[in-house]
C-alpha positions, 0 to 999 in steps of 0.5 A: 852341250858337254857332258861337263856343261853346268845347266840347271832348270827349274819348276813348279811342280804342280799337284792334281786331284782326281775328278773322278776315278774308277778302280777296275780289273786288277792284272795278274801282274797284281795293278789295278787298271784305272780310268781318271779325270786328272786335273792340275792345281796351282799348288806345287812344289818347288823343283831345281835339277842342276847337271854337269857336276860329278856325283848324285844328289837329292835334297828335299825340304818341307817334308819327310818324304823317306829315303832317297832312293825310295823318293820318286824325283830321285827314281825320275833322275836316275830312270832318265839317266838310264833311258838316255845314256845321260847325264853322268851327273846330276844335283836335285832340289825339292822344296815340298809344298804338297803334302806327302800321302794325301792323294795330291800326286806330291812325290809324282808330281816332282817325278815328272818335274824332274823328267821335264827338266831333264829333258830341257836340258839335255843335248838330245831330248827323248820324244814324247812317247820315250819320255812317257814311258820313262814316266810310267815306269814310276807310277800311275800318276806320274804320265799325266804330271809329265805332260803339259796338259792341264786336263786330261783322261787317263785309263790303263796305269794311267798312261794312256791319256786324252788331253782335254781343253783346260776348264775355266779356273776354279777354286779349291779348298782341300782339307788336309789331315796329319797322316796320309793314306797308304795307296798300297793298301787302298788298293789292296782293300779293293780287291778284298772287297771285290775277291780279288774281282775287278769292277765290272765295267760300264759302258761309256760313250763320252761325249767331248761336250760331258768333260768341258763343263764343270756343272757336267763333269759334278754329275759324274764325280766319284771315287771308287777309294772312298767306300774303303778309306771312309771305313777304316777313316772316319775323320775323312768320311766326316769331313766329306760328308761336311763338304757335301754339306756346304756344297748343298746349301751353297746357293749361288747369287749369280751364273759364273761368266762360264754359266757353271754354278756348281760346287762339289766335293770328292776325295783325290786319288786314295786319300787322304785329301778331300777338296771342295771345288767351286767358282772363284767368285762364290760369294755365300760359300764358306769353307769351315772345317774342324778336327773330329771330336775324338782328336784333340790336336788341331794340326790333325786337319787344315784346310788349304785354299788353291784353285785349278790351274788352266795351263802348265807351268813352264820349264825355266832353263838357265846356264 
C-alpha cells in the first residue's frame, strides 16, 4: 500500500473495569506500580482511522474530552507514526459513548483502537511487543486495551499482562455520576496517605483455577481507590454501599449454567464509576439507584446497564 493509498478501519473501542486492583510502590520516577484484573465490557466507543490524505485530524463527538493534543486517540496516532515512520497522514473519528473520568479506560480505550487500526492498515505492521510498547508509553491502561484479550492480569504500569481465558458473560449495571475522578490526584491521595510509602506487598501464588470462576474471583475484589475517593466522595461511597446492599440481599432462584451465583459490587479504576455485576439471567435482582439527598439535579448519578464482553471486537478494514 502507497503512502497516498486512501484506507480507513474501524472499531469499537471497548471499555473495561478493574476486578480488582492493588495500588503498590511508587518508583522514583513518581508511577505507582499496579497489579489488576482488567475485564472488557460491550460498552464502547465508536473508532474510524482513515490514512492516505494529507494533514492530521482528530474529531470527537459525545463528550468533552479536552484538547487535541491532550486526547489519547490523537497521542496513539501521532505515537504510532512516530514508531513506525508512518503515515504521514491521517484523519480519526470518535463517537464517545464511554463516559470521560469515570475509571472506564474511555480515552485508552480509543488509544488503543487507534493503535489496532493503525496496525491493520499499515503496509508493514509492528509486532506485539513493538506495538505494546508503543501503547505503554500512553498510560497504564492503554497495553490491556490494545490487546485482543478479554481477560487479562496486569502488573507493572500495566504492561506486563497474562491473558486469561474469557469468563461466561455477565451483566453489569454501572452507575455513572456527572464529575469524574481526577486519577492524578487519586494516586497522589496514596501516597499521602501511605508517606509517600508503597503498599507492602502480599504474597500471592495464583492459582489459574482462582481467576476462571466468577464466584472466585468476588472473593477477592478490592480496590485500593476506594478508601481515598470515598473520603473526599461521599455520593460514590454511598452508592457503593447501596450496591453492596442489593448485592447482599440478592438470593438467587436458581445456579447459572456456569454454577456461579455471585453478584458484586466494586468501583473501577480510580473512580468514579461503581458497577455491580451479576449473572445475565438474575431474576430477583433490582438495580435502583438515586442522586444523594444533598444533589438535587438527576443527571448527577445514571445507571447503565452492559455486560462483559467474552471476545474482542475486530478490527474492520475497508479500501
Amino acid at each position: 500500500m502507497s503512502a497516498e493509498h486512501r484506507a480507513e478501519a474501524r472499531v469499537v473501542a471497548e471499555a473495561k473495569v478493574n476486578l480488582f486492583l492493588r495500588v503498590l510502590a511508587r518508583e522514583d520516577g513518581g508511577y505507582h506500580q499496579i497489579e489488576t484484573l482488567f475485564q472488557r465490557l460491550a460498552l464502547g466507543d465508536d473508532v474510524v482511522v482513515r490514512v492516505g490524505m494529507p494533514g492530521r485530524s482528530l474529531d470527537c463527538r459525545g463528550a468533552d474530552v479536552g484538547p487535541t493534543e491532550r486526547n489519547l486517540a490523537w497521542r496513539a496516532a501521532v505515537a504510532y507514526a512516530d514508531s513506525a515512520g508512518w503515515p504521514n497522514g491521517f484523519a480519526i473519528e470518535v463517537d464517545k459513548h464511554i463516559p470521560a473520568g469515570g475509571g472506564l479506560g474511555g480515552g485508552s480505550a480509543d488509544a488503543g483502537a487507534v493503535l489496532r487500526c493503525l496496525n491493520a492498515l499499515s503496509p508493514a505492521p509492528l509486532g506485539t511487543a513493538e506495538l505494546l510498547a508503543v501503547a505503554a508509553r500512553l498510560g497504564a491502561d492503554v497495553p490491556f486495551l490494545t490487546t485482543d484479550a478479554p481477560l487479562a492480569l496486569g502488573w507493572g504500569r500495566g504492561e506486563r499482562m497474562l491473558a486469561l481465558p474469557p469468563l461466561p458473560a455477565r451483566r453489569v449495571h454501572l452507575a455513572l455520576f456527572a464529575e469524574g475522578v481526577s486519577t492524578v490526584e487519586a494516586y497522589a491521595g496514596i501516597a499521602a496517605r501511605r508517606g509517600g510509602q508503597g503498599a507492602r506487598p502480599t504474597p500471592v501464588l495464583w492459582q489459574p483455577a482462582r481467576l476462571a470462576r466468577w464466584d472466585d474471583i468476588a472473593l477477592v475484589a478490592s480496590n485500593d481507590f476506594e478508601d481515598v475517593v470515598f473520603a473526599t466522595r461521599p455520593d460514590v461511597a454511598e452508592l457503593r454501599e447501596a450496591f453492596v446492599g442489593i448485592c447482599r440481599a440478592y438470593e438467587p432462584t436458581a445456579a447459572a449454567p456456569d454454577g456461579d451465583t455471585t453478584a458484586f459490587s466494586l468501583m473501577s479504576g480510580s473512580g468514579a464509576t461503581v458497577f455491580l455485576l451479576s449473572p445475565l439471567d438474575a431474576r430477583g435482582l433490582v438495580v435502583t439507584a438515586t442522586p444523594p439527598a444533598d444533589t438535587p439535579d438527576s443527571t448527577a448519578l445514571r445507571i447503565v446497564e452492559t455486560t462483559t464482553a467474552t471476545r474482542v471486537a475486530p478490527v474492520l478494514v475497508a479500501d
